[in-house]
ZAMARGU-4260 file (C-alpha; in steps of 0.2 Angstrom, whole numbers, plus 5000, padded with zeros to 4 digits):
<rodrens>
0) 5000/5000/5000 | 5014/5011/5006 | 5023/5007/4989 | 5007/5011/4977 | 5005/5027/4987
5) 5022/5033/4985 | 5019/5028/4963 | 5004/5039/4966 | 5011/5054/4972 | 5025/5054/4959
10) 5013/5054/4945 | 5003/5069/4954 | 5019/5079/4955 | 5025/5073/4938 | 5009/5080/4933
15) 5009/5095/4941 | 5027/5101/4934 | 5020/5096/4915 | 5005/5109/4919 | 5017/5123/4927
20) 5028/5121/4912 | 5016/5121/4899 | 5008/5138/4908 | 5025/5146/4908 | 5028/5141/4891
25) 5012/5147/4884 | 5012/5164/4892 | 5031/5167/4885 | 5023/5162/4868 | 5011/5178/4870
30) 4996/5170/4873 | 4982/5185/4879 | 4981/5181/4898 | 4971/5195/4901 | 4962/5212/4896
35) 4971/5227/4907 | 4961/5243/4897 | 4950/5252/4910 | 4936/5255/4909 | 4930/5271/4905
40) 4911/5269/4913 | 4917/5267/4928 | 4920/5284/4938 | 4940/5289/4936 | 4948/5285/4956
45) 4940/5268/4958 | 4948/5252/4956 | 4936/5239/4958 | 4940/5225/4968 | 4938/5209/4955
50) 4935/5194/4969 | 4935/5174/4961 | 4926/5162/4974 | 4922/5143/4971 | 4903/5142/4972
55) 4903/5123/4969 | 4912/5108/4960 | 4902/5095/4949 | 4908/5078/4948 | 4905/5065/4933
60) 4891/5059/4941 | 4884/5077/4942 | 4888/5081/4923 | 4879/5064/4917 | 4862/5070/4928
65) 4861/5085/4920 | 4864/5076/4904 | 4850/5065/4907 | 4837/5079/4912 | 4842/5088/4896
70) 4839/5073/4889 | 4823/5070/4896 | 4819/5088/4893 | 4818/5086/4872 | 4837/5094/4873
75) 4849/5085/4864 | 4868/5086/4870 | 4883/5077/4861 | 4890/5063/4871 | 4902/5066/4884
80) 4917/5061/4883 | 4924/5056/4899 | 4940/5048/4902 | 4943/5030/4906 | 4954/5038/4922
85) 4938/5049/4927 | 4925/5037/4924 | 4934/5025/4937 | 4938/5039/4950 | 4917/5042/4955
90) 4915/5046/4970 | 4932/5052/4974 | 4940/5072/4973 | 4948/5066/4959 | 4931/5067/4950
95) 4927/5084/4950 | 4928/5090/4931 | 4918/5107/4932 | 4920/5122/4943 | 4907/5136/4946
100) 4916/5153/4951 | 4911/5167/4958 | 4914/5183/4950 | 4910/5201/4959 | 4917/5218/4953
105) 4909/5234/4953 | 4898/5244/4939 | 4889/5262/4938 | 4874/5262/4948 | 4858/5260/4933
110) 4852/5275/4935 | 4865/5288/4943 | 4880/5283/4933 | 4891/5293/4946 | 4888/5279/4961
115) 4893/5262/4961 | 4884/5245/4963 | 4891/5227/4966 | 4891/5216/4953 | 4890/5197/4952
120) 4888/5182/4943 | 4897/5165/4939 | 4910/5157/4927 | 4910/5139/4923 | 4927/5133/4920
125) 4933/5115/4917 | 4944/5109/4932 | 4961/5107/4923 | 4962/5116/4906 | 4981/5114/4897
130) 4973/5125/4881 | 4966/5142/4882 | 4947/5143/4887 | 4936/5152/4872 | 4927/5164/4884
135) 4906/5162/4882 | 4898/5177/4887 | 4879/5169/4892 | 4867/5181/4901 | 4849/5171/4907
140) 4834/5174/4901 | 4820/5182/4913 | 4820/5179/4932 | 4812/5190/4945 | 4819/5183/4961
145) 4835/5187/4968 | 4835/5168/4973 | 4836/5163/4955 | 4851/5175/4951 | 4866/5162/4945
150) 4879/5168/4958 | 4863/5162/4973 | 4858/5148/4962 | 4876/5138/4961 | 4880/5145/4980
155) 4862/5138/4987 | 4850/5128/4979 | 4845/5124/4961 | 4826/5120/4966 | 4822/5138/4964
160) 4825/5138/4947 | 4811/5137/4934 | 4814/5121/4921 | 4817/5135/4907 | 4832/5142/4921
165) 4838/5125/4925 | 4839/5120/4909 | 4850/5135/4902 | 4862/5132/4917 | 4864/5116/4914
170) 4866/5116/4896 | 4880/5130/4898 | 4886/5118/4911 | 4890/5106/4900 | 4895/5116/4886
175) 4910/5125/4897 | 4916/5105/4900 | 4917/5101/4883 | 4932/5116/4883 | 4923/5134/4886
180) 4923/5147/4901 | 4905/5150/4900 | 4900/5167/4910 | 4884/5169/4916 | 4880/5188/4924
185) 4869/5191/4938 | 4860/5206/4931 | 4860/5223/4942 | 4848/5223/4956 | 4852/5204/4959
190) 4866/5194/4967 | 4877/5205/4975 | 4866/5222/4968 | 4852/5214/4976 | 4843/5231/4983
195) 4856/5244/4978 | 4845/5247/4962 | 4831/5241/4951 | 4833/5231/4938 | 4836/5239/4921
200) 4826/5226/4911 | 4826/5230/4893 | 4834/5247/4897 | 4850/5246/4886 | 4864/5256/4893
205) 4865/5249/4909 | 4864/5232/4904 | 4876/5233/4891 | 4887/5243/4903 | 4885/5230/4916
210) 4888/5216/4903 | 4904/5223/4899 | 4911/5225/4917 | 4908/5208/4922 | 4917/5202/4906
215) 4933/5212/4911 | 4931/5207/4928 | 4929/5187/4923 | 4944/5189/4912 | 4952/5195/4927
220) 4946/5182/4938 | 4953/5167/4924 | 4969/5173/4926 | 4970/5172/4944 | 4964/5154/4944
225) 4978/5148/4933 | 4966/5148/4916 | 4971/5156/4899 | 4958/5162/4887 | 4958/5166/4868
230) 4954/5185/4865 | 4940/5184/4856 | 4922/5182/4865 | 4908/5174/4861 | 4891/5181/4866
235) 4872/5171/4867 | 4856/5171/4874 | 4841/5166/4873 | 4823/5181/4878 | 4831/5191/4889
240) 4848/5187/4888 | 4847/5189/4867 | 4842/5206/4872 | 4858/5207/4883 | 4871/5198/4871
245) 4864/5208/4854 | 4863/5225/4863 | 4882/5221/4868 | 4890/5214/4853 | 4883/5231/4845
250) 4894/5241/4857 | 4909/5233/4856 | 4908/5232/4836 | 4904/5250/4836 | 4915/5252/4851
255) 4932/5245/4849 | 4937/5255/4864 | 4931/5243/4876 | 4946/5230/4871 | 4933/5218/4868
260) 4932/5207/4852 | 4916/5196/4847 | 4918/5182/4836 | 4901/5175/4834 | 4884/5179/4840
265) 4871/5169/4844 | 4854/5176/4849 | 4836/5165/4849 | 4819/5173/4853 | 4825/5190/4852
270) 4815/5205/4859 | 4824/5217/4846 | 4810/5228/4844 | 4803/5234/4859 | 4791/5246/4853
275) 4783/5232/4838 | 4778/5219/4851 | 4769/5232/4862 | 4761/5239/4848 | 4755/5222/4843
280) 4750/5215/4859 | 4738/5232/4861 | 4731/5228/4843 | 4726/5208/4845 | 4722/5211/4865
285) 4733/5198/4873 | 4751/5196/4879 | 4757/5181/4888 | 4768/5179/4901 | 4757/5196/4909
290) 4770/5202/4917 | 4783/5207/4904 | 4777/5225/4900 | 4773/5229/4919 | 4793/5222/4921
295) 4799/5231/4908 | 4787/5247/4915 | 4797/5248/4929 | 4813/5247/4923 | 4813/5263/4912
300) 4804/5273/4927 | 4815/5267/4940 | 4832/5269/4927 | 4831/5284/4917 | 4813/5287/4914
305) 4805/5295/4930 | 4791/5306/4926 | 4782/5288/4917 | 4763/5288/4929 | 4758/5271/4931
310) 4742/5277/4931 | 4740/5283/4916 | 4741/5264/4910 | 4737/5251/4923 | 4723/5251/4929
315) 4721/5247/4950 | 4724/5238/4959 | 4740/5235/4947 | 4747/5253/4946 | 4747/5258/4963
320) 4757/5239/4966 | 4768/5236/4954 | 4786/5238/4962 | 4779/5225/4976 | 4777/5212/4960
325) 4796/5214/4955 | 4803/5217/4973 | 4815/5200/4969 | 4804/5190/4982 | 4793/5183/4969
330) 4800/5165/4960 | 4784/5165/4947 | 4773/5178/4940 | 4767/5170/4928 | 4749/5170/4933
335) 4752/5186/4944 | 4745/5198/4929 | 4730/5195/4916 | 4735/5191/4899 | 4720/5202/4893
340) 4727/5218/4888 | 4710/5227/4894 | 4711/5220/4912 | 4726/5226/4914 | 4727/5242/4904
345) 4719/5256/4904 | 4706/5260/4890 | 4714/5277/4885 | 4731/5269/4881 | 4722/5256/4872
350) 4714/5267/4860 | 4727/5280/4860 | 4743/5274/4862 | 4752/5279/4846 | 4745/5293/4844
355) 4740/5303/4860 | 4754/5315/4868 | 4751/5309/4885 | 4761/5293/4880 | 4774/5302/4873
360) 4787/5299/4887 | 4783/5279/4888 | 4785/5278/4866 | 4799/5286/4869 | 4808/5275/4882
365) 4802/5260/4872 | 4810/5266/4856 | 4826/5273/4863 | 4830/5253/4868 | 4824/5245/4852
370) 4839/5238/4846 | 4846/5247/4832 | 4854/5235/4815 | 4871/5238/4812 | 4883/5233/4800
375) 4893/5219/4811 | 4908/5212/4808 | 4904/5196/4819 | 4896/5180/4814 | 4880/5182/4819
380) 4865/5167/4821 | 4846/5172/4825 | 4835/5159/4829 | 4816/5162/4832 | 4801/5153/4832
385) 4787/5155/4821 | 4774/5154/4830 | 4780/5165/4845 | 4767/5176/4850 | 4777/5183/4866
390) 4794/5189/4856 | 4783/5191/4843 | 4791/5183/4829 | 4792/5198/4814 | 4798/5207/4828
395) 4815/5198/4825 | 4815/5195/4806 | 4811/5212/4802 | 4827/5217/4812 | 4838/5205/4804
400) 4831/5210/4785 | 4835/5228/4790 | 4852/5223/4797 | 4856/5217/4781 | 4848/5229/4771
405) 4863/5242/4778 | 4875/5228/4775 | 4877/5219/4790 | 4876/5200/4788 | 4864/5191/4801
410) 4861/5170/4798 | 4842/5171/4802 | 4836/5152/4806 | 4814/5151/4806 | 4812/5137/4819
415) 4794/5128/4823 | 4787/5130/4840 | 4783/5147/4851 | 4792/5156/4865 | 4795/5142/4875
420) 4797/5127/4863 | 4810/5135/4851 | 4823/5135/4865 | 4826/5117/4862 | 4834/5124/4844
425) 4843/5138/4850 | 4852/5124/4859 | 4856/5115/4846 | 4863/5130/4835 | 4872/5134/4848
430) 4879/5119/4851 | 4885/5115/4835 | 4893/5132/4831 | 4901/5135/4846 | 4910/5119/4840
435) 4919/5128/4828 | 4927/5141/4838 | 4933/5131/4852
</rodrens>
């Protein structure tokens, strides 16, 4: 036993010296450890403190379950390809393959720009990496509680999670084994920001601001754990977070500033054009999930758009309650609002909405954060369903043809199913792109 144990511990050691050498050799190569450009949002005098905890380590056994609720979930996933070495070490340290990482730096406050907020989220990370990690930037699609934030979700308990959260963490999960660092952002107002601001949902600026800041910061955070990563980004999402990672992508291609590179975009059930979906929901009288416009309602009065009344298009008991709905206590609002748009809005803005002066402010928040075309440089992948009728599907296609039109170049892929169903082939272009730029 003494013997075998002593065979071991050269072999770890032996090991051990190959992975220092190879590091030390690769950074003399010139290999992009990291990205040192400040950045210019955040007020001149501060230097934010970029932190990197270990939220949690998953095992083989760990990889394989979420495999087989993905599985069982209508999402396909590739095979994984353990080794012969990992599939006999269950149960033992030795089997930990993936690694959850806290990230936390600081970002402009969302709606006074001269304060600061803490920012948060998690980057997943194979255990041992001799080859430089592509860095996947992966902000989640809608949550309301700050429960169901990534950072809280990976630190306490996935059974908060709603199946469509669950199964986004752990497809990305599998995805950052297979050779990515996959970084998933708390948005502001959650995780560590929990109640140092509202959240800016659907407001632009600050999420792109934000967006950017934890980037940097999980470059930052790679480094110090003993990771490399290429210098290119890649940036995905799927509802909320398509709005997140198109909105971005834009500013660094118009930006190059930032120091920030995207090589391919991929963006399924986008919310491009705000002011489109509103305007149609108000025509055919319904919108489902309820709660999207009030959510996105508070966001611009709370982040940039004060003098919006509430009153003036809720009616009660709604518009005199609506921050209580989004207070980051509530896991599921999904019945908490009427899909009927004349139960929930008032009869003047449904008869006048376009045209009346009164909503001036409100069509003007919503059309200051559509999301512009531009003429990108990145490959960029839009998948939509066809029959979504929540991101309403023109919504999408008419921002792609336009996109075009000014000599951009966007991949737009017409999926079956609605808002919910066409996820499943997000995840598979995604997938089976991202295989490419490994």
């Amino acid at each position: 036993m003494k013997m075998k144990g002593l065979v071991n511990l050269k072999k770890s050691v032996f090991v051990f010296l190959v992975f220092i050498s190879f590091f030390a050799f690769s950074c003399q190569d010139g290999e992009i450890l990291s990205n040192d450009n400040p950045n210019s949002e955040i007020p001149a005098g501060e230097d934010p403190v970029i932190d990197g905890e270990v939220l949690k380590e998953f095992t083989v056994d760990e990889l394989l379950s979420m495999k087989s609720h993905l599985d069982t979930n209508g999402i396909e996933t590739s095979d994984l390809d353990f080794s012969q070495d990992e599939v006999s070490s269950r149960g033992k340290i030795s089997s930990v393959l993936l690694r959850a990482i806290k990230v936390t730096t600081k970002s402009p406050h969302p709606a006074d720009p001269t304060k600061l907020i803490d920012l948060s989220g998690v980057i997943l990370v194979p255990k041992y990496s001799f080859t430089p990690l592509r860095l996947v930037v992966a902000p989640v699609p809608t949550f309301t509680a700050n429960a169901q934030a990534p950072s809280n979700l990976f630190k306490n308990s996935i059974s908060l999670m709603s199946d469509g959260l669950l199964n986004y963490l752990y497809f990305w999960s599998l995805e950052a084994y297979k050779g990515f660092a996959v970084l998933l952002p708390d948005y502001p107002g959650f995780g560590d920001s929990y109640q140092q601001c509202f959240p800016p949902y659907v407001v632009q600026k600050p999420m792109v601001n934000s967006t950017i800041d934890i980037t940097k910061a999980a470059q930052k955070v790679l480094k110090n754990n003993g990771y490399r990563y290429k210098s290119d980004i890649i940036i995905t999402g799927y509802s909320q977070g398509a709005f997140v990672a198109t909105s971005t992508a834009r500013e660094l291609e118009l930006n190059p500033s930032h120091g920030l590179n995207v090589s391919l975009l991929v963006a399924g059930g986008t919310p491009a054009n705000l002011r489109y979906m509103i305007d149609t929901a108000l025509e055919v009288g319904q919108f489902q999930p309820g709660y999207l416009l009030p959510y996105a309602a508070c966001g611009f009065k709370r982040n940039g758009y004060p003098d919006i009344v509430f009153s003036d298009i809720f009616k009660e008991p709604y518009a005199s309650n609506l921050y209580s709905y989004f207070d980051g206590t509530h896991t599921d609002l999904s019945t908490a609002f009427p899909a009927e748009i004349t139960d929930l809005y008032t009869e003047d803005i449904i008869n006048n909405w376009t045209t009346s002066s009164k909503y001036a402010l409100i069509r003007n928040a919503v059309d200051q954060n559509n999301i512009q075309p531009w003429k990108n440089r990145c490959r960029m992948i839009m998948v939509h369903g066809h029959q979504d009728v929540t991101v309403h599907y023109e919504n999408a296609r008419d921002f792609a043809s336009r996109q075009n039109l000014m000599g951009g170049d966007v991949i737009f892929k017409t999926v079956y199913g609605d808002h919910l169903t066409s996820v499943v082939n997000y995840y598979i272009w995604a997938s089976n792109t991202l295989l490419l730029y490994r």
